[in-house]
C-alpha positions in Angstrom: 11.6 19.2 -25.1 10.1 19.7 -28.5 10.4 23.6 -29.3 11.3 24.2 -32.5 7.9 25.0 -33.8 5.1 26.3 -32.2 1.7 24.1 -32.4 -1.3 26.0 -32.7 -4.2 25.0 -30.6 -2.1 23.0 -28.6 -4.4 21.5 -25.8 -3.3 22.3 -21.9 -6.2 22.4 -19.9 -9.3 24.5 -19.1 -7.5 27.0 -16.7 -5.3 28.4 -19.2 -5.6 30.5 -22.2 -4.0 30.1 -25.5 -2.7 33.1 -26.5 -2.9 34.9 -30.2 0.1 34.2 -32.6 0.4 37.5 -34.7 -1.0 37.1 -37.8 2.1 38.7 -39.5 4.7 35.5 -38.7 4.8 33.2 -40.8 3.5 29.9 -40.3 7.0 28.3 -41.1 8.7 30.6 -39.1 11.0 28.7 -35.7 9.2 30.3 -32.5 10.6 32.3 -30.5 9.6 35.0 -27.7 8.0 37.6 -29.7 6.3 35.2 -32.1 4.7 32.7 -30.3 3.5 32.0 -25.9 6.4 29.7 -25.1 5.1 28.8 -21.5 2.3 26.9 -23.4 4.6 24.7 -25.1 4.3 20.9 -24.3 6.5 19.6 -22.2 8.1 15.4 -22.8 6.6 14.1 -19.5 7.8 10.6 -19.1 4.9 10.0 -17.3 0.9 11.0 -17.8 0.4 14.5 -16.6 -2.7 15.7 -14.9 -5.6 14.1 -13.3 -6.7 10.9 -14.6 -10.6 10.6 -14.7 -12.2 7.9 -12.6 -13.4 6.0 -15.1 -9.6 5.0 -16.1 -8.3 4.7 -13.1 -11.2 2.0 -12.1 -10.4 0.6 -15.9 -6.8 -0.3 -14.6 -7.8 -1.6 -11.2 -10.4 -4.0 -13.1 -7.0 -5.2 -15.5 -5.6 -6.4 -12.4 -8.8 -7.4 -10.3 -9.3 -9.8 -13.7 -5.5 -11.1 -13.2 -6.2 -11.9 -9.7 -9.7 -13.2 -10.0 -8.3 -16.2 -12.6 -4.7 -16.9 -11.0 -6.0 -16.9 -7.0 -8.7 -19.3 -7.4 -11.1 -19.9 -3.7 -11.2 -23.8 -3.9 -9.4 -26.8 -2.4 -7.9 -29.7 -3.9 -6.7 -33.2 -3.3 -2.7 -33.1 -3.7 -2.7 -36.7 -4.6 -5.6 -37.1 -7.0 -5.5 -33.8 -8.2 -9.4 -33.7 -7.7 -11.5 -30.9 -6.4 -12.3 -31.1 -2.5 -15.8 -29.4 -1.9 -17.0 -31.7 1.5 -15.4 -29.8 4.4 -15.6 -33.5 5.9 -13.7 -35.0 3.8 -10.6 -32.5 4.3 -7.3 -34.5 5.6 -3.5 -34.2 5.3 -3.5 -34.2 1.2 -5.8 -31.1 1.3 -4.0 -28.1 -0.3 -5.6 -24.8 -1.6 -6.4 -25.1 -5.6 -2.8 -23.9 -7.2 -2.1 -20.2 -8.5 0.2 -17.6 -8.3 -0.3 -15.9 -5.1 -0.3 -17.1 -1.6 -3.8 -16.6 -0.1 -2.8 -16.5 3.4 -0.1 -14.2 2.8 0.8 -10.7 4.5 0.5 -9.2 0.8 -2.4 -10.8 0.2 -4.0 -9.1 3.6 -3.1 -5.7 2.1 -5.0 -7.3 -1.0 -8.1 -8.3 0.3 -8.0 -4.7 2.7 -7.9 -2.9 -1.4 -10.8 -4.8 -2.8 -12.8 -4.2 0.3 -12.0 0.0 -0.6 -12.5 -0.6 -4.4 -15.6 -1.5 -3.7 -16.5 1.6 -1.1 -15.0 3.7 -4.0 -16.6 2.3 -6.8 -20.2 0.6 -5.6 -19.0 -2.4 -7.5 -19.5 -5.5 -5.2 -17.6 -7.9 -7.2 -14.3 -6.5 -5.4 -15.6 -6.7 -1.7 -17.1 -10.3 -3.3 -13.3 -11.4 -4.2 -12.2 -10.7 -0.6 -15.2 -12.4 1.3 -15.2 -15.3 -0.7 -11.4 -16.1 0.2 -11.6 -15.4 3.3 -14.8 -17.1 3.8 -12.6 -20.3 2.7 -9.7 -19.5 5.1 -12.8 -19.6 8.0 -14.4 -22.8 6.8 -11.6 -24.9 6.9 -9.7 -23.4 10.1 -11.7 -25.4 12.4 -10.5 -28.8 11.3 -7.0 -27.7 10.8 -7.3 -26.2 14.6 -8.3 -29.4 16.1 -5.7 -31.5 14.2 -3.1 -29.0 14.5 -3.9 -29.4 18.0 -3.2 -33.3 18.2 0.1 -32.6 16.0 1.6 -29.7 15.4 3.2 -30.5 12.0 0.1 -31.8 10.5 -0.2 -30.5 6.9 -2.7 -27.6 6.4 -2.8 -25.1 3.6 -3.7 -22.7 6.8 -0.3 -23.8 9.0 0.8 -20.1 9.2 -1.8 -18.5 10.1 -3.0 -21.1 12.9 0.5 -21.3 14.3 1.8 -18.4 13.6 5.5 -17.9 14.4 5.9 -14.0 13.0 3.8 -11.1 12.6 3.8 -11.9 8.8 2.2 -15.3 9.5 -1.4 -13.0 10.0 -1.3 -9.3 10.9 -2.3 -8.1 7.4 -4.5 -10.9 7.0 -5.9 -10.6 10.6 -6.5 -6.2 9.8 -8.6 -7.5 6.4 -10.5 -9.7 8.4 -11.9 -7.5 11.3 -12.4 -4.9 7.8 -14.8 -7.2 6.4 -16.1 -7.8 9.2 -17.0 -4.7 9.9 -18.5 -4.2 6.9 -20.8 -6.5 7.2 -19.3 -10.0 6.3 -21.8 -12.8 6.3 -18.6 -15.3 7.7 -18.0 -15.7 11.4 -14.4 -14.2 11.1 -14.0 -13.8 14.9 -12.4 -16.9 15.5 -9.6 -16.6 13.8 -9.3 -12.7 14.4 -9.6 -13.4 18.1 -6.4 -16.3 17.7 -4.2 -14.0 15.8 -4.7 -10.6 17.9 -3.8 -12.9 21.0 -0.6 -14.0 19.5 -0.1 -10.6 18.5 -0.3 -9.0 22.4 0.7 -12.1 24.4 3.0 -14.2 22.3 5.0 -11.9 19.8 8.9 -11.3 20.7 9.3 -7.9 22.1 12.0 -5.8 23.8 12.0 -4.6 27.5 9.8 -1.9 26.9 7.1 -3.7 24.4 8.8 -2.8 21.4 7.7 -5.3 18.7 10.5 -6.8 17.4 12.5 -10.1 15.8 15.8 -12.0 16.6 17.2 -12.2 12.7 18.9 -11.1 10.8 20.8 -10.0 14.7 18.9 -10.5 18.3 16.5 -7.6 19.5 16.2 -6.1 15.7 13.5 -4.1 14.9 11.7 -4.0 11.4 9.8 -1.0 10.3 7.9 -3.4 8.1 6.5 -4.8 11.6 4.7 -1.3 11.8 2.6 -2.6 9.3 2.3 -6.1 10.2 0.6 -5.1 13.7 -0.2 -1.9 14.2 -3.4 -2.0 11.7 -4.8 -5.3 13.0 -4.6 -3.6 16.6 -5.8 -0.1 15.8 -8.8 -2.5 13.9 -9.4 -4.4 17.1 -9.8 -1.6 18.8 -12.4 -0.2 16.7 -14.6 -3.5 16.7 -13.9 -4.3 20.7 -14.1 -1.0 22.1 -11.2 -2.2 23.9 -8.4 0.8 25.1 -5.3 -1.5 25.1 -5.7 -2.2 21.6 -5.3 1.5 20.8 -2.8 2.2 23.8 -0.4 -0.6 22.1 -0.7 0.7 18.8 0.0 3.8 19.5 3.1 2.7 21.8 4.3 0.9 18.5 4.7 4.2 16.8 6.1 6.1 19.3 8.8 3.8 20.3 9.8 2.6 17.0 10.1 6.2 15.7 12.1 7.5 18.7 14.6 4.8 17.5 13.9 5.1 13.8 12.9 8.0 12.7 15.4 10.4 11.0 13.9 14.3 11.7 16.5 15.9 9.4 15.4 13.7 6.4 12.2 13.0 7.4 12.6 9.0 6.7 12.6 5.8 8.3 15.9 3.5 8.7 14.7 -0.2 7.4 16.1 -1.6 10.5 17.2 -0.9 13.9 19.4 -3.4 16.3 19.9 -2.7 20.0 23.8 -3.9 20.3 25.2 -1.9 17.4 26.9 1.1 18.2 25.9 2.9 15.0 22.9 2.5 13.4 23.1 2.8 9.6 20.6 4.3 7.9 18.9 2.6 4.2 15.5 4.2 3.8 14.2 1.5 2.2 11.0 2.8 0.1 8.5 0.0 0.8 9.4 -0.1 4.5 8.8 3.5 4.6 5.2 2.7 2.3 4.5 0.3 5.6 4.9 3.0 7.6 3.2 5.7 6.4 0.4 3.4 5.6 0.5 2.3 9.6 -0.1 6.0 10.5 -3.0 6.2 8.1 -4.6 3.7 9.3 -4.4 4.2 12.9 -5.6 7.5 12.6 -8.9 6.2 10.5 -10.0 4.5 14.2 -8.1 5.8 16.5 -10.2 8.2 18.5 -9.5 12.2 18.5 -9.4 11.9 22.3 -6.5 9.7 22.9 -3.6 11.0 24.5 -1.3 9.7 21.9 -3.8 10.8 19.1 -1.8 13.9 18.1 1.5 12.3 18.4 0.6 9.9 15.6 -1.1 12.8 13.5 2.4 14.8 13.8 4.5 12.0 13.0 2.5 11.7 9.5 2.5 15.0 8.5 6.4 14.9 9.0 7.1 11.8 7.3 4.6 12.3 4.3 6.7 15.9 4.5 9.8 13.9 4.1 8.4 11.3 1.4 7.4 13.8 -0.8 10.3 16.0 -1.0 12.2 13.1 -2.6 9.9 12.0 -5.3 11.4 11.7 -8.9 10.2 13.7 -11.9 8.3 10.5 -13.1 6.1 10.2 -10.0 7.9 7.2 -8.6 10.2 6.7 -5.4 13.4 4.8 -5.6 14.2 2.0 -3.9 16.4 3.6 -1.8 14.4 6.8 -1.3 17.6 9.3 -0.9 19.6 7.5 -3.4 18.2 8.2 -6.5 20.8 6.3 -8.5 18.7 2.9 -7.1 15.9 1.7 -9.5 12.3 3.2 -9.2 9.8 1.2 -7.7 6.0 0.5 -7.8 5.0 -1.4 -4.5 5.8 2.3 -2.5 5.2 4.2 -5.3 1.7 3.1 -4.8 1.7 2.6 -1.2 2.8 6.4 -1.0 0.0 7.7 -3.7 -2.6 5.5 -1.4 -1.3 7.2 1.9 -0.9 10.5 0.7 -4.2 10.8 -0.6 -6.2 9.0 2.2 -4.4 11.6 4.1 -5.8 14.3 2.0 -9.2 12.6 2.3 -9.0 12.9 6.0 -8.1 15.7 6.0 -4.7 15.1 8.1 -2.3 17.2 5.3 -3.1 19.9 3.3 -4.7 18.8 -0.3 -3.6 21.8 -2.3 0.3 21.4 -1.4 0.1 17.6 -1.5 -2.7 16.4 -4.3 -0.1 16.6 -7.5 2.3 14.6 -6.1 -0.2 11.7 -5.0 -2.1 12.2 -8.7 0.9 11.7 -9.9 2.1 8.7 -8.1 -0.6 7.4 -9.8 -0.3 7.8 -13.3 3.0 6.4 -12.5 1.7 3.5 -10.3 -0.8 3.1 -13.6 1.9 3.2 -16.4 3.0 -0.7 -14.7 -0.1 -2.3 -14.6 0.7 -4.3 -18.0 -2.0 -5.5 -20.5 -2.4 -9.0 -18.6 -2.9 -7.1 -15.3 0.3 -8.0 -13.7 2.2 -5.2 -11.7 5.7 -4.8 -13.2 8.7 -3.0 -11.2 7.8 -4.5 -7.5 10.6 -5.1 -5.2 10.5 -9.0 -4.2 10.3 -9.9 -0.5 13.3 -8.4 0.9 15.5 -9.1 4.3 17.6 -6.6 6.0 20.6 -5.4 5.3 23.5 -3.2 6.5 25.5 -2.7 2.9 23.8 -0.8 0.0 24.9 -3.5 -2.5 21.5 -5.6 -1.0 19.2 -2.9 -1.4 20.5 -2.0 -4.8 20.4 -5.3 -6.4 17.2 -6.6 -5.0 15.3 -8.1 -8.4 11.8 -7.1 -9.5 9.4 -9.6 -10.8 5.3 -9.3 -11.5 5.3 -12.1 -8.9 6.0 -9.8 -6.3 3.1 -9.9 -4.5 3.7 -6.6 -2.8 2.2 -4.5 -5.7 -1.1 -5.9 -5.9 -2.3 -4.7 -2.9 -1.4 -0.8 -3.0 -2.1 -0.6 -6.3 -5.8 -1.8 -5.8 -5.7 0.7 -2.3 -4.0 3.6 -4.6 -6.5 4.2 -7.3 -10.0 3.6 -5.0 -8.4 6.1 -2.7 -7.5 8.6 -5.6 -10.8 7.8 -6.9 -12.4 8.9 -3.8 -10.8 11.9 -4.1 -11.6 12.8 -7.3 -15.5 12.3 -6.5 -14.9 15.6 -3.8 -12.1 18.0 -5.1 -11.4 19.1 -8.9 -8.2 19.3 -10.2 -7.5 21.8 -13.2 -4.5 22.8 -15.4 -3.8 26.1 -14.4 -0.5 28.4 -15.6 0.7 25.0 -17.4 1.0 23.2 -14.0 -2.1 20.8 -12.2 -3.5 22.3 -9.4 -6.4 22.1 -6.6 -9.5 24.1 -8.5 -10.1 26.2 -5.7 -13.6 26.7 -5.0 -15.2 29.5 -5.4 
């Protein structure tokens, strides 16, 4: 901390007041106690303090909307001749989606689409919502011919396999919650379809335990995966919404309720990553992203889940405790760490921003309180922001990660801006903290940021 000289006019914020240095002391004179308001000294923040305006926080989500828009290109190509497909009827078994970086049809790429359809609620500027629609506006047109051969043979190539035969939640349950989104919101593309394909592999076809817990047979038989909060949950708490449909609700709500009994540690307030029926023990890595999944599920079951459903305040309480839990272990920079109690693991941005998304959607809801719980999400962000690089890539994201009982695999996990985990919070993070910007001001005040309280 730099304190060997006090700085005159030393700028902290429109709460606080600058105090008088006698006139008497000399200007060259080391501060100390009597000469000079030590409290209003400057502190080395490793990260941005203080609430970023909304202006810069949309300037970084358009860096990375730019990186997206040129390396995820909507088109179709001829594997062979390398040529441009643009005749749906001429689509066959060489037909592959134009190359780029990021998998279209993707889980991440669900939670992507899901954060340009908010960036543009939060900013009014359609060219994010367009981004989303136009992709999946090309998933839609060519699923029909895909269908119908996949239905002849089941291996036939299609840049859509996944998706149409899907044989995890992965395969579609982000994608499937981005689609009933736009949807909702007005999406010119018939999207039903394939929403209607996906949600019934979700209820009818997805491995489950005895009692309807969602869960998978790797990396051990009957293993649950909090990431599988996320990769359901949402698209059925969506359906719901759009269908009017109870059971949609009922089985979402069943999701978090069962895989908290079993995962859910009260005395930290944080998720184990994974959970298998025929161990004795369970050991517990609180692996940050899975964690981001689940808070994020809570979040957005809440947003449609009506007030009058018997599980309604189960799911409400369960936030509040874990978002309790998250917060009391984030670092001094405003990140998480990969493994969130173990702060000698690396600091990561794909929770990091998942958190500072669900936090502050929270606030906006109303479900936490926004005084105790604002500075920790606003700083999430400028910590979140500090990674988005010049080119727009996300740097310090966790790549896809398995489950493991050792710490050694959690620990050594690489990072890489290919991660496609990061794009997607990131996007969600800032048009949520700019949505709360545009209703609450946020003040230095006694040297620390704080909730302007309203008068």
């Amino acid at each position: 901390m730099k304190t060997n000289v006090f700085k005159t006019g030393i700028k902290i914020g429109v709460a606080a007041t600058i105090m008088a240095i006698p006139t008497l002391v000399n200007a060259q004179q080391p501060a100390n106690d009597v000469t000079a308001p030590l409290h209003l000294l400057q502190p080395d923040y490793p990260t941005p303090y203080g609430a970023k305006s909304a202006q810069d926080i949309k300037a970084t989500i358009d860096k990375i909307y730019a990186f997206l828009e040129k390396t995820t290109p909507a088109g179709l190509i001829d594997n062979k001749t390398k040529q441009e497909v643009t005749d749906l009827k001429k689509l066959d078994e060489n037909t592959i989606f134009a190359p780029g970086t990021f998998r279209l049809t993707s889980y991440e790429w669900g939670v992507t689409y899901a954060g340009m359809l908010l960036a543009t609620e939060a900013t009014g500027d359609q060219k994010y919502a367009d981004y989303t629609n136009k992709r999946l506006k090309l998933i839609a047109d060519i699923a029909p011919y895909y269908k119908k051969e996949l239905a002849k043979n089941s291996k036939f190539p299609s840049p859509v396999h996944g998706f149409l035969m899907p044989h995890a939640l992965d395969d579609g349950g982000a994608v499937t919650a981005s689609m009933i989104k736009a949807q909702r919101a007005g999406s010119k593309t018939d999207l039903r379809p394939l929403i209607d394909d996906f949600m019934n592999y979700i209820s009818t076809k997805e491995f489950r335990l005895t009692d309807g817990t969602l869960a998978r047979n790797r990396p051990q038989p009957n293993t649950l995966w909090l990431d599988d909060m996320f990769m359901a949950v949402p698209a059925l708490a969506q359906m719901g919404k759009l269908t009017g449909d109870v059971k949609y609700y009922d089985d979402a709500v069943k999701q978090v309720k069962q895989f908290s009994e079993r995962m859910f540690n009260s005395q930290k307030g944080l998720y184990m990553h994974g959970w298998v029926q025929s161990m004795e023990e369970h050991p517990q890595f609180h692996w940050a992203r899975a964690n981001g999944w689940a808070v994020m599920t809570m979040v957005e079951l809440l947003e449609v889940l009506p007030k009058d459903h018997p599980g309604y305040n189960m799911v409400l309480n369960q936030l509040r405790a874990h978002i309790k839990g998250l917060v009391a272990y984030q670092d001094g920079t405003g990140f998480w760490h990969q493994l969130i109690d173990r702060n000698d693991t690396y600091l990561e941005t794909s929770a990091t921003a998942i958190y500072a998304y669900s936090i502050t959607r929270a606030i906006n809801r109303g479900y936490i309180d926004k005084a105790a719980y604002a500075p920790a999400a606003l700083l999430a962000w400028n910590a979140v922001a500090t990674k988005v690089n010049d080119k727009g890539e996300v740097e310090g994201t966790c790549v896809g990660t398995g489950m493991g009982f050792d710490p050694a695999f959690y620990y050594y996990r690489p990072i890489n801006v290919f991660a496609a985990h990061g794009y997607g919070p990131v996007i969600l993070a800032g048009s949520e903290i700019i949505l709360m910007l545009k209703n609450n001001q946020f003040e230095i005040n006694d040297s620390s940021l704080q909730l302007k309280a309203s008068k």
